[in-house]
N, C-alpha and C positions, 0 to 999 in steps of 0.2 A: 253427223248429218244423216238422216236418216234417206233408204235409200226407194226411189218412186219404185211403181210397181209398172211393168210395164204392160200397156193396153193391149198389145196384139197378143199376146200369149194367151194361148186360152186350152184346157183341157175339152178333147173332145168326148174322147170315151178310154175307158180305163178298163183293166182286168186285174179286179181286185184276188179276183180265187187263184189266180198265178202261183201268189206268193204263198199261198195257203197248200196247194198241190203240188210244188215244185220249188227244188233249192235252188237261188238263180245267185248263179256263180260269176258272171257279168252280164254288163249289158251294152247294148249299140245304139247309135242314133241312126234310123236312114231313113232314106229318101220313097216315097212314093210316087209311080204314076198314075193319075187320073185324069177322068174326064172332066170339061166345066161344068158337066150337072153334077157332077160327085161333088166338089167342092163344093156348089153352091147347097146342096146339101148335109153337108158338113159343118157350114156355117150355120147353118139351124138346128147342127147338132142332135142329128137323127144317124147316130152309128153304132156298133157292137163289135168289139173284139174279141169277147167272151170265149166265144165257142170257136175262135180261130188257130191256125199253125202258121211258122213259116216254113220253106222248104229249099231245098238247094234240088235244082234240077235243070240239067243240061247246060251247067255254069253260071245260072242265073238263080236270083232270090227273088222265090213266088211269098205273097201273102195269099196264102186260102182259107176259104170260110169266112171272109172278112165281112159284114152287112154295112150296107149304105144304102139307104133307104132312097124310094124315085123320088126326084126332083119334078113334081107336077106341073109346074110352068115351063120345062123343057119341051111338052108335046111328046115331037115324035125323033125328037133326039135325044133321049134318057139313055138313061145304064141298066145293064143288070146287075141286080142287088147282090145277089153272091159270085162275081165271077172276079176271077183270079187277079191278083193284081200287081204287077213287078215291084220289087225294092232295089232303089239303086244306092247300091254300095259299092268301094274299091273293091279292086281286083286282091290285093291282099289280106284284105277285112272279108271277105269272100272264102279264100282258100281256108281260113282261120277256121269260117264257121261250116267247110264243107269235113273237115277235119275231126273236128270235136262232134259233130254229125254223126260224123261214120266211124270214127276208130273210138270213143268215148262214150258211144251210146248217151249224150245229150239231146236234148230236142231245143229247138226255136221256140220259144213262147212272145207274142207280141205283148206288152206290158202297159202300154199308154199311146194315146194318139192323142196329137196335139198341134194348134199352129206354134210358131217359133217366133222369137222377136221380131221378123223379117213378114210375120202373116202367112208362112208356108207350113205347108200340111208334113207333119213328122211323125217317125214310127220308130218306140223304144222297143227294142226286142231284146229277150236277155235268153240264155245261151244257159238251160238249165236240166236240171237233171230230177227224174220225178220222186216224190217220197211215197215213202211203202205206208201204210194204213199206222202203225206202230208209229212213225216220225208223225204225222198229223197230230196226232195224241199229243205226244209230246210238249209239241209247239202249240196247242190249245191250251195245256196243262201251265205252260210258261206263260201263254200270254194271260191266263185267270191269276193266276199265281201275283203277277207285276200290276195287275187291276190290281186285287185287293191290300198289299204292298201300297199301292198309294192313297186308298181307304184310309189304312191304318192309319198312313203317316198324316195325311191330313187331318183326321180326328185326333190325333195325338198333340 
């Protein structure tokens, strides 16, 4: 039986160069706070995580540099577009990633934003470590190499 696809889930914005600039060694699901013009914004899918961090500071997880574009029918109850945004995560899931932070030399990378089965706004973050100029190569070299790998086999 093949299995439905479900409606509320929706990609909203993604950071494809992540996996390209960084080995990401796991990842997390959390939570965000926003405002309702952010969300409503978000459903028309005007955001960027590109150029974002996350950050463990004073026992809370900031998202910074995250962009969420104004909500024009808000008026004069809008957001600002870059301003900091908390992720709510356990108290454990916390210490983990204030840990691998500071004694591991890892960084936070936000990875995908998306609604979840439920219609609520999610933040995949993965817990990774960045490549030096030489590993890029490499992993370019790999993924050309695995293209044309299925050139052949297909013409074959």
């Amino acid at each position: 039986m093949a299995e439905k696809t479900n409606p509320n889930y929706k990609v909203i914005a993604e950071n494809r160069r992540a996996r390209f600039d960084y080995f990401v060694e796991s990842d997390l699901e959390v939570g965000i706070v926003l405002s309702g013009s952010e969300v409503k914004s978000l459903r028309t899918g005007q955001s960027n995580i590109a150029d974002s961090y996350a950050s463990v500071e004073d026992g809370e997880l900031w998202l910074i540099n995250g962009y969420i574009a104004p909500y024009k029918q808000a008026g004069i109850f809008g957001h600002e577009e870059r301003r900091r945004r908390k992720l709510l995560v356990s108290k454990k899931e916390l210490s983990r990633l204030w840990q691998a932070v500071g004694r591991e030399g890892m960084t936070l990378v936000p990875l995908v934003m998306y609604f979840n089965h439920k219609g609520i706004v999610k933040l995949k973050i993965g817990i990774a470590k960045g490549k030096k100029v030489t590993d890029k190569r490499q992993t370019e070299a790999k993924r050309d190499w695995n293209r044309q790998k299925q050139r052949l086999l297909k013409q074959g």
